[in-house]
N, C-alpha and C positions, 0 to 999 in steps of 0.2 A: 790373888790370881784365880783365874773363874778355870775349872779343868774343861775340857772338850769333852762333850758327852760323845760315846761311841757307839755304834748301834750293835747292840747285840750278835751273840754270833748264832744265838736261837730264829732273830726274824732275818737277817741275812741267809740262812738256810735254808728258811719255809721261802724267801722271796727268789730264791734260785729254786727250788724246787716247782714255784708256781711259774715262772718263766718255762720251765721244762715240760711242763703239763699245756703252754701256748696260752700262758692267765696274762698275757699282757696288756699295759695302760691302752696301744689300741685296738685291741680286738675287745676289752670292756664296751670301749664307743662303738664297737661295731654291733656288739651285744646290745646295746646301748639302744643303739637307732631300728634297731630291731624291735625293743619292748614298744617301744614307742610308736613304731606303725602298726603295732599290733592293735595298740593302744587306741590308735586312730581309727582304724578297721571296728575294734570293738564300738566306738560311740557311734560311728556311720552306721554300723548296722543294729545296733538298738534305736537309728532313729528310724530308719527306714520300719523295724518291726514298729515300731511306735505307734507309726505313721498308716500304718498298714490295718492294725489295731483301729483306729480312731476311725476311718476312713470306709472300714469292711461296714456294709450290712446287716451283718451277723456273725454269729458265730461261726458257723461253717463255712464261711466264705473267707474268714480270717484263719480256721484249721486249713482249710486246702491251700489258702495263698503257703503257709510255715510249712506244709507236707511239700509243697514245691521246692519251693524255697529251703529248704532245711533238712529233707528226707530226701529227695533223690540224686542222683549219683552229677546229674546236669550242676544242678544248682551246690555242691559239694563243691564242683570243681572249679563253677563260677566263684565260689566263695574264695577259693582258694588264689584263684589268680586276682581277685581284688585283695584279699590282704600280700598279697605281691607286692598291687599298686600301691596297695599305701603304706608299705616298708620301704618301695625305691623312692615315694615321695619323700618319707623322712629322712631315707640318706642323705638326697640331693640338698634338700635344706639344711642338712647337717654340712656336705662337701661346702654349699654355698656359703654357711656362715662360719667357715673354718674351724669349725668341732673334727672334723674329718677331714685325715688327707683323699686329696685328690688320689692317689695311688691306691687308696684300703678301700677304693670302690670295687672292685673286682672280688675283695673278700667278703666284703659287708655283701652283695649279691649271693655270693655264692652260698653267705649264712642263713640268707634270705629261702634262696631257695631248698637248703637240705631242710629246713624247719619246717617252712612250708609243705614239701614233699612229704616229710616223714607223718606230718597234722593229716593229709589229705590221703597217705596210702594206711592211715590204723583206718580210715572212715569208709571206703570203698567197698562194700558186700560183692562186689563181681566178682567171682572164682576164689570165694572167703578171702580175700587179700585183706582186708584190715584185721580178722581174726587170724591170719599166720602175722600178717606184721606185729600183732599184738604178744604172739607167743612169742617171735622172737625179740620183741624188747623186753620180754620176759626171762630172756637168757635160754630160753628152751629152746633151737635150731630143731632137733629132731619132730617136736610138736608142730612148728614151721613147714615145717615138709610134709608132714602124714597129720593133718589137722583133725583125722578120727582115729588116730590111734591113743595105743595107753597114756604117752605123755600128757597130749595132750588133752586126756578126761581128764589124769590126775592136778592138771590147771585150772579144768574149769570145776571141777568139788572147791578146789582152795578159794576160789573167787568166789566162790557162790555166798 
């Protein structure tokens, strides 16, 4: 007689603790479809640089296209709502081929967009808003707020 293996009472713990922390099978997929439009986003836009590259005249004409393109606050934000498009893309094809419920749409978006949010508000120089966002994923609140005070010099030595 073959005994019944039982699952530990060690990974039964850690897997109700990951449940309690929201580590569930699908918010992984929603994670999931997340990496993956990211993913998507990343190759469209190495071709576009690519493309851009190959195409330019020169040098300088290929720096001021990436200074457009990649340094100012416009094109930050354009970036930002295209890797949107091609996270809701990969949802949708995920909803479509039943990887995703129709229901975890509304989460998988909203995963979409605090990522998104959080990528595009460390990058924004207007009124330092990507350097206090930065302190405070830093843990620092107070540097957050007073971005020339003590806290926050003593961040920026440690980074340095």
């Amino acid at each position: 007689m073959a005994k019944k293996s039982k699952t530990p009472k060690i990974v039964k713990k850690a897997q109700r603790s990951l449940r309690n922390f929201g580590l569930t099978s699908e918010n992984a997929k929603v994670l999931g479809t997340c990496g993956a439009g990211l993913a998507l986003f990343g190759v469209i836009t190495t071709l576009v640089d690519e493309t851009a590259k190959y195409t330019s005249s020169s040098d300088e004409q290929y720096k001021s296209f990436t200074r457009q393109f990649y340094g100012t606050s416009l094109g930050k934000t354009a970036g930002a709502v295209a890797s949107l498009a091609a996270i809701a893309f990969m949802q949708d094809m995920a909803i479509e081929q039943k990887y995703l419920k129709r229901g975890a749409k509304r989460k998988a978006r909203s995963a979409a967009v605090g990522f998104v949010g959080a990528s595009l508000l460390s990058r924004l120089p207007a009124n330092q808003l990507g350097q206090r966002f930065n302190y405070l994923a830093s843990g620092s609140l107070t540097a957050a707020v007073n971005p020339t005070g003590n806290d926050a010099m003593m961040l920026n030595q440690a980074n340095v």
